[in-house]
N, C-alpha and C positions, 0 to 999 in steps of 0.2 A: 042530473048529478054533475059536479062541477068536478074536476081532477084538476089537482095542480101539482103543474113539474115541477120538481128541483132546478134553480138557475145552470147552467152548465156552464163550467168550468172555461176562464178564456187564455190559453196559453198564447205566447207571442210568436207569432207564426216566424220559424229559424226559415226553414226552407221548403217549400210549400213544391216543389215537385225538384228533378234531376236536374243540377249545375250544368250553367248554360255554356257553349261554348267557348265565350268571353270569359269566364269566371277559371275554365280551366287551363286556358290559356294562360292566364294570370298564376293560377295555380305553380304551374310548371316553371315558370321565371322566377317566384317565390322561392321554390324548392332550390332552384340554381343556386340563386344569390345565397342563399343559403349556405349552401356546399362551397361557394367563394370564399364565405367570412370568414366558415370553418377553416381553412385550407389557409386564407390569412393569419387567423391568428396563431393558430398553431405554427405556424414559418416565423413568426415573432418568437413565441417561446422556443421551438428547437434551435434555429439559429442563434441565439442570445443562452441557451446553456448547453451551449458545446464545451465542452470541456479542456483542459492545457491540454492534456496527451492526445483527446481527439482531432485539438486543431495540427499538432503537429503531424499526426498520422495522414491526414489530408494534405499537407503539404506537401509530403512525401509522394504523397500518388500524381498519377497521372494524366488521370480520367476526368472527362467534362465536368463533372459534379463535382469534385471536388477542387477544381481552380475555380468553377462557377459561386459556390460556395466562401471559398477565400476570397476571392474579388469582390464580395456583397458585406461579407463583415469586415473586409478592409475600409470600405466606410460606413458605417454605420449611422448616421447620422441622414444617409440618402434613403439606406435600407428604411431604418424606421417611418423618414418620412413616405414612402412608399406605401407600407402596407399602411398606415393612418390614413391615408386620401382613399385605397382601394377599399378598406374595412368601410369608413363613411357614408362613400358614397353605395356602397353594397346595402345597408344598415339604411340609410333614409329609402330607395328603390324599395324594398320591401314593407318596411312601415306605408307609402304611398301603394304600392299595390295590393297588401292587403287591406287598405281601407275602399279601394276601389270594387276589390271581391266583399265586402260589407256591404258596401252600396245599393249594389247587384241584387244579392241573395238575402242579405237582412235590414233591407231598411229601419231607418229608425222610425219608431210610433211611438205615438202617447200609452205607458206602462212598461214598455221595452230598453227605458232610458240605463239603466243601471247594467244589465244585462249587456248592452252594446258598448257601455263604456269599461266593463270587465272582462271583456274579447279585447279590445281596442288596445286596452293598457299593461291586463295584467296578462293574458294570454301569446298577445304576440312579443311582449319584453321578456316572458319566459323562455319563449321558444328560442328567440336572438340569442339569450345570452347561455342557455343549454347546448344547441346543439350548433350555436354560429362561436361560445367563447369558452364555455369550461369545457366542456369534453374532449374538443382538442388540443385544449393547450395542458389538458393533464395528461394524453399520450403522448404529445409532443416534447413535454419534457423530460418523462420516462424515455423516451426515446430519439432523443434528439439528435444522434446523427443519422441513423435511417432517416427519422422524417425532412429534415433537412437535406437530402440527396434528391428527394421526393418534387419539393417544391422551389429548388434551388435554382433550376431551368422555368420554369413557367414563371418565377418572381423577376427573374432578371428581364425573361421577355418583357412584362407587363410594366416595369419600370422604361424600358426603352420606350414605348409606345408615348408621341408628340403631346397625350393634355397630361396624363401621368409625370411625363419629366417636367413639363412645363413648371406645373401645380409645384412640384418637388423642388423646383427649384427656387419660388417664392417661399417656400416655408422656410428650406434649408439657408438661402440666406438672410430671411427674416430673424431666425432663429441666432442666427452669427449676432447681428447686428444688435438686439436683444443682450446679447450675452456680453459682448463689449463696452454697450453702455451701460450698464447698470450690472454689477461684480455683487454675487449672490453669494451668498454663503450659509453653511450649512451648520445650525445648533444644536447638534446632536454630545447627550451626554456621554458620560465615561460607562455609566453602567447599560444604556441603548447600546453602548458599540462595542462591552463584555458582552452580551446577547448575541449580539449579530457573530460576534466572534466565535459565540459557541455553539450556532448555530451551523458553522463549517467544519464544525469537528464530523460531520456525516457526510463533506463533500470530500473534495483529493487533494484534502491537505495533509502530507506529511508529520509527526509529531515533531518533525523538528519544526516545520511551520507554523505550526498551532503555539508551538512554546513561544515562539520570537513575537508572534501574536498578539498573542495575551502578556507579556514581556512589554509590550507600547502600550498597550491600553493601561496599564498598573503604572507605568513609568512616570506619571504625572502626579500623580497621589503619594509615591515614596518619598520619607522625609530623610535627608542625611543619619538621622542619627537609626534610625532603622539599620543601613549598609557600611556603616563605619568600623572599622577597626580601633575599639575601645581603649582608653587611656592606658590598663592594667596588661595589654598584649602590644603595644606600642614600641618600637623599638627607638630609643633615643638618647641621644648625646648629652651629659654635663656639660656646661661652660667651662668647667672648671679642669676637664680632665686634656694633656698636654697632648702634642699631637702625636707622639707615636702609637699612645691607645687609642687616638682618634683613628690611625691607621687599620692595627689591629681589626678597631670594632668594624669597621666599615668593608673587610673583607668577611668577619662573620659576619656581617647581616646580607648583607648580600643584596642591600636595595640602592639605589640611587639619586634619594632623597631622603635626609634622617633629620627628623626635629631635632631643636634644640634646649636644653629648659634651662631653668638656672633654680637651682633651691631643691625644686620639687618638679616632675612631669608635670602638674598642674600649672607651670607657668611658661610656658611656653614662649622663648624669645627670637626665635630663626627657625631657617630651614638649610640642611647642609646640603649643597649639590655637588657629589661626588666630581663631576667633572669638573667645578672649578677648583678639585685638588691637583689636579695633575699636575701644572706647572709644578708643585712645590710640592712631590713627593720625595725630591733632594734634602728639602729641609733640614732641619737637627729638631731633634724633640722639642725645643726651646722655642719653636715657632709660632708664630701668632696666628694660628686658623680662623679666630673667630673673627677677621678682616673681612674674609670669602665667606658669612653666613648671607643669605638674600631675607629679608623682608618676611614672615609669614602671614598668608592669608588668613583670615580668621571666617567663619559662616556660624551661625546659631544652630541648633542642634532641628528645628525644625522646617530647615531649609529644603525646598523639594529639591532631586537631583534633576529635573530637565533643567531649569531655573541657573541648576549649579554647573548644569553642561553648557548652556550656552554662555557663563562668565569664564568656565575655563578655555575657551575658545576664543574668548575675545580677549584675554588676558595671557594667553598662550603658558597655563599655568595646568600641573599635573597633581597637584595636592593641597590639599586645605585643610583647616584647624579647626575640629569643630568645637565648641566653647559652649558653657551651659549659661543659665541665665546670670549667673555670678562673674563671667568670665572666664573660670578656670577651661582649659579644656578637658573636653571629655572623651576627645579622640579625635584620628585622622580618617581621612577618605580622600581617595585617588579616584583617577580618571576611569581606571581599570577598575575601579568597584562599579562603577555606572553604567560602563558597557558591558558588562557582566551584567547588569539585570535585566538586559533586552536577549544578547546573545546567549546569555550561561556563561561556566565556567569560563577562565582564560587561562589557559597555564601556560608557565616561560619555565625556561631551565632550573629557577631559582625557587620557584614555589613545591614545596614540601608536597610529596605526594601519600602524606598519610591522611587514612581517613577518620573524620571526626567524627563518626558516627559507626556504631555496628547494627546489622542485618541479621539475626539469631535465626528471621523465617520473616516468613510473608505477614503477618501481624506483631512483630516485636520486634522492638529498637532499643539499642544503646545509645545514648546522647550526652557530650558534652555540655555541663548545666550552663556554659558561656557558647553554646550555640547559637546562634541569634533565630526567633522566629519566624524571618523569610527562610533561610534554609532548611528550616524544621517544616515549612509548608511544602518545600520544593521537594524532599525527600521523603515523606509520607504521602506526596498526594494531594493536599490538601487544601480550599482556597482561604482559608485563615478567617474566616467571616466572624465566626465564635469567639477565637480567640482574640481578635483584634476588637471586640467591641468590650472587652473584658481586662484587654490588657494594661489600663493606664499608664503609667512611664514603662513599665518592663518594655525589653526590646532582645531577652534572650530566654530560652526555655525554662532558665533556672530564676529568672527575674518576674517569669509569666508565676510559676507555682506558689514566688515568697509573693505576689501582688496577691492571691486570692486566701493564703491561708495566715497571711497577715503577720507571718514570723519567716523566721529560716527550718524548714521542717525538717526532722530527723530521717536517718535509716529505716527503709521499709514503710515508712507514709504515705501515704498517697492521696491524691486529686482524678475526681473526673468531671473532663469536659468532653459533652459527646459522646460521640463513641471512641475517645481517645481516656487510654488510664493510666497519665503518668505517675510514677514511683519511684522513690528517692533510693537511687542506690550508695550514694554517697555523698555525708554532705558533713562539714564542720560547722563550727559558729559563726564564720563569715559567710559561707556561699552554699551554693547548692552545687555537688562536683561532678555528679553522674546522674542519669537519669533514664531508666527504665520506661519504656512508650508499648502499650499493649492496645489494639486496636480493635476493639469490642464488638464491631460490627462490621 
């Protein structure tokens, strides 16, 4: 009678008896470098997010770690190159010894090919970058100035050491040399760097930091006619009117620069600079002012203000004329309306301290319907996204509600955008005068 066996099964022989002394040997330098890379990289993330108040607190002290500490991120440029050379060459030492402990213990065979090349590649790039790169540089950043105390003396030694500084020192002014000839530059967009900005709203930045912030990143994209002071709240001079109401007016207003028009506001011929009355506040009423009117600037209503910051500075000019596609203008805008959209308010002794707007509670507003709506953004909250994509010429809250409901809406009407439900608390035939804002969510 003939039996016949089943073929038996050929697995690929991993380790055919107990790792040999070579292999553990090797073992143990592994696990080290190991515990090196860790300890690297994590000194790269703790020292790089120490924070303002923790750097000063270390300045403060006394103790080796913490001058050790400050002396390492006072240059940073050596630091980094530092740990890069020691990570490396940690990082290649291990990739070579565990192919050596491979060698050893799992030779390669014909059927094994796959198997050894999924130890080789994906096994030990796992383990590098687990336990040599994320695990400590996620407590290291949670914890960044312990662990920076930690490795703050062993870094600086290992940076002293002759092939370490050598190395360091070819990079670092490799590096310089790099950077000198060839001038890099970085193109990153406006809404990339609203991100990044709003991604520090979780770090230790102040709200007044965050405001001025986000105040530069917006500051490139605002058009003149957005922050102007509108033709209909304008304060300005006749040609025609003699100088002692030019006197008068110029103590009520109380600015020191007042357009000039001739006919109508809409035609705007000068610009009056209070100081060139002084000589001739002797005058008699019968005096010829309009000698000392200067030149007015003129800008388009879609002029951005960075654009318009740097011609008043090269022009050593504090006010301009903004003018609609007709010419006429449509209003003024100061120097002080531009630094006020980075910094916020500016107030002088002469700006009115009422407010244009009521606070009824935490969801309800009273609005002026000529409040412009940047203001209406900065007071609710808001980052305008909706409205601004909605708003076509409007450029005040009362202008936003006649753009959408295509008239001048009456008493008690209403619009909603969002979770914003504006409501006309008053309005006549021309304008929309008050405006009720209920904030629905």
């Amino acid at each position: 009678m003939i039996s016949i066996e089943p073929p038996s099964l050929q697995f690929p022989e991993v380790i055919s008896a107990g790792l040999s002394n070579e292999s553990i040997v090797y073992f143990v330098i592994i696990f080290f470098l190991l515990f090196v890379c860790a300890v690297m990289s994590g000194s790269e993330s703790a020292l790089f997010s120490i924070k303002p108040e923790e750097n000063n607190k270390l300045k403060s002290e006394d103790s080796k770690e913490a001058k050790t500490i400050i002396h390492l991120l006072s240059n940073p440029r050596d630091l980094l190159a530092t740990i890069l050379i020691v990570n490396n060459f940690v990082i290649v030492g291990i990739v070579i010894l565990a192919t050596f402990v491979l060698d050893e213990e799992f030779p390669t065979k014909p059927g094994n090919e796959l198997i050894r090349f999924l130890i080789e590649v994906v096994g030990i790039t796992f383990m590098i970058l687990l336990i040599g790169e994320v695990i400590p540089k996620i407590y290291a950043t949670n914890n960044a100035e312990k662990a920076s105390r930690w490795v703050a003396r062993p870094l600086y030694l290992i940076s002293r050491t002759p092939p370490v500084s050598w190395l360091k020192w070819v990079l670092v002014s490799g590096s310089k040399f790099i950077s000198l000839s060839k001038k890099q530059s970085a193109n990153i967009s406006a809404d990339e760097l609203e991100h990044a900005i709003a991604l520090t709203k979780e770090s230790a930045t102040s709200d007044g930091e965050q405001k001025l912030l986000e105040g530069i990143v917006k500051f490139g994209r605002t058009e003149a006619s957005q922050i102007m002071k509108p033709r209909i709240e304008m304060s300005a001079l006749d040609a025609e009117t003699n100088f002692k109401e030019v006197l008068a007016f110029v103590l009520e207003a109380g600015y020191s620069r007042i357009p000039v028009y001739k006919e109508n506001t809409d035609n705007v011929i000068g610009i009056l600079y209070i100081k060139d009355l002084l000589p001739y506040l002797s005058k008699e009423h019968d005096f010829d002012w309009m000698t000392v009117i200067r030149k007015p600037f003129f800008i388009p209503e879609n002029k951005k203000i960075n654009d318009l910051l740097q011609e008043f500075r090269s022009m050593k000019m504090h006010l301009a004329v903004v003018v609609d596609e007709y010419g006429g203008a449509s209003g003024i805008i100061t120097l002080e309306d531009i630094l006020e959209e980075i910094v916020g308010d500016i107030t002088d002794e002469f700006d009115d301290d009422e407010i244009s707007y009521q606070k009824l509670d935490d969801t309800t507003y009273i609005f002026e319907g000529r409040t412009t709506l940047n203001d209406f953004y900065k007071v609710v909250g808001s980052d305008g996204k909706e409205f601004e994509a909605l708003k076509g010429d409007a450029e005040t809250i009362g202008g936003f509600i006649n753009e959408q409901a295509g008239r001048i809406m009456k008493n008690k009407e209403f619009i909603t955008q969002g979770n914003f439900k504006l409501i006309i608390e008053s309005s006549d035939k021309r304008r929309v005068k008050q405006v009720r804002v209920l904030i629905t969510s």
